[in-house]
Every structure is written in C-alpha cells, then in structure tokens.
mmCIF file of the N, C-alpha and C atoms, coordinates in Angstrom:
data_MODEL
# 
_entry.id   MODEL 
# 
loop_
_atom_site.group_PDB 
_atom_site.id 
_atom_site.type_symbol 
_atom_site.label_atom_id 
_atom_site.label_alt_id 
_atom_site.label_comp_id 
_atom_site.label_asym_id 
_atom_site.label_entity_id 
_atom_site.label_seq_id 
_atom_site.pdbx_PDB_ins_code 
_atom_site.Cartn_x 
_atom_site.Cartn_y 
_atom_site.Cartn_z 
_atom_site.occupancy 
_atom_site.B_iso_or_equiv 
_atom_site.pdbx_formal_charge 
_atom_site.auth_seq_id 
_atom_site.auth_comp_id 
_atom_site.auth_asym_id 
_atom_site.auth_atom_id 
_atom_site.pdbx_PDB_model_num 
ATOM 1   N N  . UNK A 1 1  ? 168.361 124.361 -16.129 1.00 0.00 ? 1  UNK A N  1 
ATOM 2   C CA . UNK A 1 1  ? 167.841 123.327 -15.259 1.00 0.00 ? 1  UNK A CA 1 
ATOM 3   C C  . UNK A 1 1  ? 168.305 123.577 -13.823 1.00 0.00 ? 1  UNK A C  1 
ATOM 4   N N  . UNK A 1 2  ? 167.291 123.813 -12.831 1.00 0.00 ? 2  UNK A N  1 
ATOM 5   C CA . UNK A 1 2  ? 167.645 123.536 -11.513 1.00 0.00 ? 2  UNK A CA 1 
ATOM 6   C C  . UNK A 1 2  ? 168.610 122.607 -11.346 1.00 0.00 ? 2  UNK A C  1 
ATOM 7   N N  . UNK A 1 3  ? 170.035 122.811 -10.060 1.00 0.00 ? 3  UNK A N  1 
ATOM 8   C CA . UNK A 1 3  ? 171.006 121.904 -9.811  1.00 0.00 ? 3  UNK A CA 1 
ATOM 9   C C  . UNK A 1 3  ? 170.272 121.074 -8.783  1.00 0.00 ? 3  UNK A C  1 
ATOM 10  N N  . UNK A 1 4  ? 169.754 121.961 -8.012  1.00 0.00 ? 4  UNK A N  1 
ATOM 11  C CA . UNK A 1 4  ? 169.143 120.887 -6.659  1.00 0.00 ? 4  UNK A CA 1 
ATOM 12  C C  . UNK A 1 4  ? 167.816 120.129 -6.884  1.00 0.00 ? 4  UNK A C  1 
ATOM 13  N N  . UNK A 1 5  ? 166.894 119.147 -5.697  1.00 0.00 ? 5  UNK A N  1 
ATOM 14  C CA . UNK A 1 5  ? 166.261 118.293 -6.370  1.00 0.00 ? 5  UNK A CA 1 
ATOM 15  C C  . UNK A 1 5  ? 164.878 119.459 -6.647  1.00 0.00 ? 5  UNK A C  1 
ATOM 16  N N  . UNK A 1 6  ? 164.568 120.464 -6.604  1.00 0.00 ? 6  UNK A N  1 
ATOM 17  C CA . UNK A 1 6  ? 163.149 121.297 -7.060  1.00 0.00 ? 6  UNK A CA 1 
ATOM 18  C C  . UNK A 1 6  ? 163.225 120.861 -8.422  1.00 0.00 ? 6  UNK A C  1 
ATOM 19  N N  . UNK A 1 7  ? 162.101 121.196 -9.208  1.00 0.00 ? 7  UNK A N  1 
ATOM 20  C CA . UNK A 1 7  ? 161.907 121.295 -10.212 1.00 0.00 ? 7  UNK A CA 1 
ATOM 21  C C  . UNK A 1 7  ? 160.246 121.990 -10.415 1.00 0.00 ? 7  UNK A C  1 
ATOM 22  N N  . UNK A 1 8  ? 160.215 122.530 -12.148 1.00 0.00 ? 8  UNK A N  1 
ATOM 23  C CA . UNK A 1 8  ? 159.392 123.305 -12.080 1.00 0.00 ? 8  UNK A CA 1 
ATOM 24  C C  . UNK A 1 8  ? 158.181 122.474 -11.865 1.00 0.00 ? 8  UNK A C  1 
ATOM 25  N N  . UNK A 1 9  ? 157.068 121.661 -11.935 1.00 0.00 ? 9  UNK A N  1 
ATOM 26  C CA . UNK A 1 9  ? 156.714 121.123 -11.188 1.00 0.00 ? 9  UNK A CA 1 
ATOM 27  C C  . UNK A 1 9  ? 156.753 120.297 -10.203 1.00 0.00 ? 9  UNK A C  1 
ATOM 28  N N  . UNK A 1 10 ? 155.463 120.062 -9.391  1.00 0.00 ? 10 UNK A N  1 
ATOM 29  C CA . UNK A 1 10 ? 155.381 119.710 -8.362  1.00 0.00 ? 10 UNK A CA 1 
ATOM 30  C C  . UNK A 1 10 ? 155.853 117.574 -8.893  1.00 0.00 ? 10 UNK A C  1 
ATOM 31  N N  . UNK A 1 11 ? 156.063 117.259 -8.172  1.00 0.00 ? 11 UNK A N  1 
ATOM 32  C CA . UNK A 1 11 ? 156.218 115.403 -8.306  1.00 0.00 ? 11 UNK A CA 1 
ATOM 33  C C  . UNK A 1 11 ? 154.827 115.027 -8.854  1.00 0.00 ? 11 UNK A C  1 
ATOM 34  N N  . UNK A 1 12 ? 153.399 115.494 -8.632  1.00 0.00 ? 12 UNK A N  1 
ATOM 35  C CA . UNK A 1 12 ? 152.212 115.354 -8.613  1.00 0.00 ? 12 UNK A CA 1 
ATOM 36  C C  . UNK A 1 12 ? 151.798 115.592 -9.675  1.00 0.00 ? 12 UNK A C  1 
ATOM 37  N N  . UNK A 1 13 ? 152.329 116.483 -10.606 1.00 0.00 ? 13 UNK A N  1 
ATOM 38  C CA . UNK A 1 13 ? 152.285 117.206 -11.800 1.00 0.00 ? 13 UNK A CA 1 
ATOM 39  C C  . UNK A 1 13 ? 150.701 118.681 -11.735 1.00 0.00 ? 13 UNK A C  1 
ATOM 40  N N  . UNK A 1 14 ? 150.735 118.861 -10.836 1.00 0.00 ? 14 UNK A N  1 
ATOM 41  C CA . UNK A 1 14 ? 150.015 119.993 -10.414 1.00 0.00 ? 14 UNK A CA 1 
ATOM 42  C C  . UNK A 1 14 ? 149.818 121.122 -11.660 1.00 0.00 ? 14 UNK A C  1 
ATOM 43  N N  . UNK A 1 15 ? 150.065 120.568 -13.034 1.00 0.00 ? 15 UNK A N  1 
ATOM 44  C CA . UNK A 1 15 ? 150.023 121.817 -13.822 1.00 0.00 ? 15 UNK A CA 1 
ATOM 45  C C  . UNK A 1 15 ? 148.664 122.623 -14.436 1.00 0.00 ? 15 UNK A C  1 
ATOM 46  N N  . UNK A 1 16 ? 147.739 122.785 -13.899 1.00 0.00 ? 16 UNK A N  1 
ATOM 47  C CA . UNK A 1 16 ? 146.391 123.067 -13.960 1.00 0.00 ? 16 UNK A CA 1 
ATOM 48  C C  . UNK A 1 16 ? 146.239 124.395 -12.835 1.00 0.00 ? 16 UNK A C  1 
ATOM 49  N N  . UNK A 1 17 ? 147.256 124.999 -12.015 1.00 0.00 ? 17 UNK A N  1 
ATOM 50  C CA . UNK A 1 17 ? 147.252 125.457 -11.185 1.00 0.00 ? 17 UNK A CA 1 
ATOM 51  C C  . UNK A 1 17 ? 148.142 126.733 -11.725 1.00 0.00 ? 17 UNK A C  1 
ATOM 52  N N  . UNK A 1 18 ? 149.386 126.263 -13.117 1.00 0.00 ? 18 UNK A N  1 
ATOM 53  C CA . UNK A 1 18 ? 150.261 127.149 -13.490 1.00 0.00 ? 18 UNK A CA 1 
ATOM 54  C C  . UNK A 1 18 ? 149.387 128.696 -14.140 1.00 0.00 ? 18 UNK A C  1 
ATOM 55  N N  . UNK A 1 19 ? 149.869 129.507 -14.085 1.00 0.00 ? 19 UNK A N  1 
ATOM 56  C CA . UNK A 1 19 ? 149.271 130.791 -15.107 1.00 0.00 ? 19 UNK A CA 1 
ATOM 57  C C  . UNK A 1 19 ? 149.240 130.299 -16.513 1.00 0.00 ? 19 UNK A C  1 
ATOM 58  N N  . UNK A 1 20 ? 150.480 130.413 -16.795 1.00 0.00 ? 20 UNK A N  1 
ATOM 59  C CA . UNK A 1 20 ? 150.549 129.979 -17.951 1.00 0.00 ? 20 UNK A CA 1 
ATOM 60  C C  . UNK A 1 20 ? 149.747 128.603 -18.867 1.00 0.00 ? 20 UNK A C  1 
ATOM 61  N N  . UNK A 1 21 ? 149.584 127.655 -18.080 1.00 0.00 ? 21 UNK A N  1 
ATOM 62  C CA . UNK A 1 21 ? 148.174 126.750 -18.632 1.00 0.00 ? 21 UNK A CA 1 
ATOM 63  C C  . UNK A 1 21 ? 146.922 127.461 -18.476 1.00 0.00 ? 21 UNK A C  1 
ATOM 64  N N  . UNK A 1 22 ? 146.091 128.138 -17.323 1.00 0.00 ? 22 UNK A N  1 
ATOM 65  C CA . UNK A 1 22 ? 145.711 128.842 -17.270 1.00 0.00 ? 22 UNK A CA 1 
ATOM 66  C C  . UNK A 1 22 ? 145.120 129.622 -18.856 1.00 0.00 ? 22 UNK A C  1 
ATOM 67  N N  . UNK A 1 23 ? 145.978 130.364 -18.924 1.00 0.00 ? 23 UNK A N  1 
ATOM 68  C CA . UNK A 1 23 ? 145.664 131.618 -19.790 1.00 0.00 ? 23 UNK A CA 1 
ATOM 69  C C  . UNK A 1 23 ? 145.626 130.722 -21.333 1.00 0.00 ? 23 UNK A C  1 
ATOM 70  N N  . UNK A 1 24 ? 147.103 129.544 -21.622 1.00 0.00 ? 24 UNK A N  1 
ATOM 71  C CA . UNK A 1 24 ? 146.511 129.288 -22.902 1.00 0.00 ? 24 UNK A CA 1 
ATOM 72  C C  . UNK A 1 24 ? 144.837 127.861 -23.006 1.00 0.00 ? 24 UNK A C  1 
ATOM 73  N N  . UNK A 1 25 ? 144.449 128.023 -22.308 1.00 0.00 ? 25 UNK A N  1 
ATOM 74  C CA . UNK A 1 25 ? 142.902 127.219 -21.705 1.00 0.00 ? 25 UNK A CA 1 
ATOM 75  C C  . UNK A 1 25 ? 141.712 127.742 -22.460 1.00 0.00 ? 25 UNK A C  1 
ATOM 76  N N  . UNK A 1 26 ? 142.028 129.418 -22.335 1.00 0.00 ? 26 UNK A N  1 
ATOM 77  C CA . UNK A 1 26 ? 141.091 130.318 -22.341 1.00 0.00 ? 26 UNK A CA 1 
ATOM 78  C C  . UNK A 1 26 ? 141.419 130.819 -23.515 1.00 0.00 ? 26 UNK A C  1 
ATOM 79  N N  . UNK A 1 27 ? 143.030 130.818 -23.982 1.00 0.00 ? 27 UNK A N  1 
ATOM 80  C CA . UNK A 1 27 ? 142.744 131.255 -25.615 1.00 0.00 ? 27 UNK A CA 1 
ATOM 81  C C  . UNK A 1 27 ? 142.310 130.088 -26.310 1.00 0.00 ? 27 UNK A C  1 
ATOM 82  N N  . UNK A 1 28 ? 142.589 128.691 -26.225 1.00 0.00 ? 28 UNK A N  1 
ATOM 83  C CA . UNK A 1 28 ? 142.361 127.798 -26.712 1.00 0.00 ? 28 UNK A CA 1 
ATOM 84  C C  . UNK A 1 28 ? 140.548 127.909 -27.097 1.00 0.00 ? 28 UNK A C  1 
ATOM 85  N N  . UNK A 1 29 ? 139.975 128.324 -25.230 1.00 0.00 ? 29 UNK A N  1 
ATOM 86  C CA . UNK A 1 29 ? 138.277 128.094 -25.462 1.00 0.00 ? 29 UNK A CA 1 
ATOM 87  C C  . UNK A 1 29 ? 137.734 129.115 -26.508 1.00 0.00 ? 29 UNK A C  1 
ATOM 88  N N  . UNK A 1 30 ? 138.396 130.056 -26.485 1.00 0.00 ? 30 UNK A N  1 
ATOM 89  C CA . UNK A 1 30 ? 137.850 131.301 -26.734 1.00 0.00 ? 30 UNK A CA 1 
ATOM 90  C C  . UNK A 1 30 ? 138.254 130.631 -28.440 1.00 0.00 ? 30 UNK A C  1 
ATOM 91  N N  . UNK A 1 31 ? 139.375 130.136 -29.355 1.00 0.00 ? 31 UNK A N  1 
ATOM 92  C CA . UNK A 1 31 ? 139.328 130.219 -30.429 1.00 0.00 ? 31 UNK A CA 1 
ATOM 93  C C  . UNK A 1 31 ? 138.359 128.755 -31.118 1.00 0.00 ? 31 UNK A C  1 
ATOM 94  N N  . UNK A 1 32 ? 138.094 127.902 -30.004 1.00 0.00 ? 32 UNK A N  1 
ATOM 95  C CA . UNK A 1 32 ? 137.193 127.014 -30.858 1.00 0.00 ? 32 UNK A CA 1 
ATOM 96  C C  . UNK A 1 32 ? 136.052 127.619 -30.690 1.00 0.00 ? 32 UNK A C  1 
ATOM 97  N N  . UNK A 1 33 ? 135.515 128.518 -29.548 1.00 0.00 ? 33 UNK A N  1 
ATOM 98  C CA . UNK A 1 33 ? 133.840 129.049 -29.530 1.00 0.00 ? 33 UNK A CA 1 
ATOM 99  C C  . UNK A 1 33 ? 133.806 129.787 -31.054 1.00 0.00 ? 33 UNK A C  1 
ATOM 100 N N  . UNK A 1 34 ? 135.017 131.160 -31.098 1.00 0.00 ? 34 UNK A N  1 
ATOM 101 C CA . UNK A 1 34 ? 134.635 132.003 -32.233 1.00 0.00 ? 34 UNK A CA 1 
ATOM 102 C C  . UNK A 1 34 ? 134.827 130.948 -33.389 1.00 0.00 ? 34 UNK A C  1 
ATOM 103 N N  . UNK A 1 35 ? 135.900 130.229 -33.267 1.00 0.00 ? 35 UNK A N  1 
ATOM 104 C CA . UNK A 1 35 ? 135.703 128.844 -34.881 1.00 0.00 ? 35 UNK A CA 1 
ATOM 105 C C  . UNK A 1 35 ? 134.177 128.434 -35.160 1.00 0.00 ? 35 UNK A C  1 
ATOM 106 N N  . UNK A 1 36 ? 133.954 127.779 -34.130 1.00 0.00 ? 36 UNK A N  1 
ATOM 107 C CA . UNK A 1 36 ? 132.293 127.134 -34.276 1.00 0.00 ? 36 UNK A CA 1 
ATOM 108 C C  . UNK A 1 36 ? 131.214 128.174 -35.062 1.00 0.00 ? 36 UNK A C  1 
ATOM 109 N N  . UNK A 1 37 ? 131.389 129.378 -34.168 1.00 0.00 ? 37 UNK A N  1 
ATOM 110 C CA . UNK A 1 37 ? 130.212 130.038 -34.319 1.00 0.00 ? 37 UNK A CA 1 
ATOM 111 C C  . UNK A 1 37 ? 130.898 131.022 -36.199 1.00 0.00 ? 37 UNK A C  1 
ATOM 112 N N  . UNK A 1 38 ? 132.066 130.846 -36.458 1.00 0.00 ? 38 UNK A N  1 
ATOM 113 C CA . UNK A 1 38 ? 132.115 131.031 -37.850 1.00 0.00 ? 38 UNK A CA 1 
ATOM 114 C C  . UNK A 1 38 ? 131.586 129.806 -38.874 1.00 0.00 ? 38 UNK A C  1 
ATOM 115 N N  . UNK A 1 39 ? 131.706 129.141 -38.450 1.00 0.00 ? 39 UNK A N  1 
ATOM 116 C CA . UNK A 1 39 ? 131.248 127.841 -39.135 1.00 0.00 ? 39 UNK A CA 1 
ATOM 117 C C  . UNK A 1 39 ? 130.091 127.627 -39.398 1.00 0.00 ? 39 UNK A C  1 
ATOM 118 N N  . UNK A 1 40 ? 129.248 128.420 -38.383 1.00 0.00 ? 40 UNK A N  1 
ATOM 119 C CA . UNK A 1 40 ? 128.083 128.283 -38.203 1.00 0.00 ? 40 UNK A CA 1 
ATOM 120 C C  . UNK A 1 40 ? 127.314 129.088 -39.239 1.00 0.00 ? 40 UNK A C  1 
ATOM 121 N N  . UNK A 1 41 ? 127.944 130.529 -39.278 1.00 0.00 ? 41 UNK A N  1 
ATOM 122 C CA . UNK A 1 41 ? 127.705 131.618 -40.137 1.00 0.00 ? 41 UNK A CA 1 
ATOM 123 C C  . UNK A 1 41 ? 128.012 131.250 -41.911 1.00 0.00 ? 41 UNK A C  1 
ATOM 124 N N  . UNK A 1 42 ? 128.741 130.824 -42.032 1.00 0.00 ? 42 UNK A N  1 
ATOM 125 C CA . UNK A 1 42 ? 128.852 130.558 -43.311 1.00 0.00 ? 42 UNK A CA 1 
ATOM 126 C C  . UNK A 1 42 ? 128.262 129.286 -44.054 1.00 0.00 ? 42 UNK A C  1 
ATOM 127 N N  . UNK A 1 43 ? 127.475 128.293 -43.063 1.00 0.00 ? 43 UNK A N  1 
ATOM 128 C CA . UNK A 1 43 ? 126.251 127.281 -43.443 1.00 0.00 ? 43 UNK A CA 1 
ATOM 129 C C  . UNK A 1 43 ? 125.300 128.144 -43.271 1.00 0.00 ? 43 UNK A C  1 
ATOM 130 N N  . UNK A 1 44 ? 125.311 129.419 -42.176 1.00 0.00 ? 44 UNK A N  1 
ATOM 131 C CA . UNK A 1 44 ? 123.966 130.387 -43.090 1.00 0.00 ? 44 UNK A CA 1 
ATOM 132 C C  . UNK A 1 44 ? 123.595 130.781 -44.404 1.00 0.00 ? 44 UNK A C  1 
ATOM 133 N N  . UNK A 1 45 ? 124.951 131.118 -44.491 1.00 0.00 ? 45 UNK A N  1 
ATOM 134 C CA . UNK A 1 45 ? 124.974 131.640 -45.914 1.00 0.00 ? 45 UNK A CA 1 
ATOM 135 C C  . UNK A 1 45 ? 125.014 130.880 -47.138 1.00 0.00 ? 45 UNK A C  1 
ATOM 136 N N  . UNK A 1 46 ? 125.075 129.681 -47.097 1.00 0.00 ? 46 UNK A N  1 
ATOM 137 C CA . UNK A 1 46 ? 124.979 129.199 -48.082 1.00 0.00 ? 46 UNK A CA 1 
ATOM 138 C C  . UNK A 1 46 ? 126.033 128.852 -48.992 1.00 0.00 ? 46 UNK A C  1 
ATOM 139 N N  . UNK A 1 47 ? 127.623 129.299 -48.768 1.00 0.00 ? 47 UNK A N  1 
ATOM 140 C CA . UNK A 1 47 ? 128.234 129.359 -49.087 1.00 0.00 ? 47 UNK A CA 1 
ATOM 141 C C  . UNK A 1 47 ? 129.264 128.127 -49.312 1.00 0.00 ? 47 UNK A C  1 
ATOM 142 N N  . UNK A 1 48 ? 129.303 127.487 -48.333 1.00 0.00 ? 48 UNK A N  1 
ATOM 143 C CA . UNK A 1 48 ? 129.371 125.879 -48.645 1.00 0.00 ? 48 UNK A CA 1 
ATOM 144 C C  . UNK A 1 48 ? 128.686 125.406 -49.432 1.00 0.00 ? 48 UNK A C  1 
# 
C-alpha cells in the first residue's frame, strides 16, 4: 500500500481507462461471442 495520499486509482474511480480492465473486457467479449455462437451450433445439431 502506498504510504502517501496517491493511490492506485484516481478519487473518481477512472478504472475504464486501466490496461488491465481494458484487456480483461475483450477476453470477457470475446468468450461470451465464441459461448453464444457454440450454443448456437449444437441447437443445429440437434443434440439438445
């Protein structure tokens, strides 16, 4: 923990700006698109 008053965010909570939210955003989007579109594939098939 920082001694002085900084801290890792801003007072505002600015965290939409971090890399790290950032990047897990995009694994997040990226694993419900490929979820969906498996979901999708296997009500093709009939398999349900």
């Amino acid at each position: 923990m920082p001694t002085d008053n900084s801290s890792f965010l801003a007072p505002k909570g600015d965290y939409k700006n971090l890399i790290a939210f950032q990047k897990s955003e995009c694994i997040y989007d990226i694993t419900c698109y490929c979820l969906s579109n498996i979901g999708a594939l296997v009500l093709d098939w009939g398999v349900v």
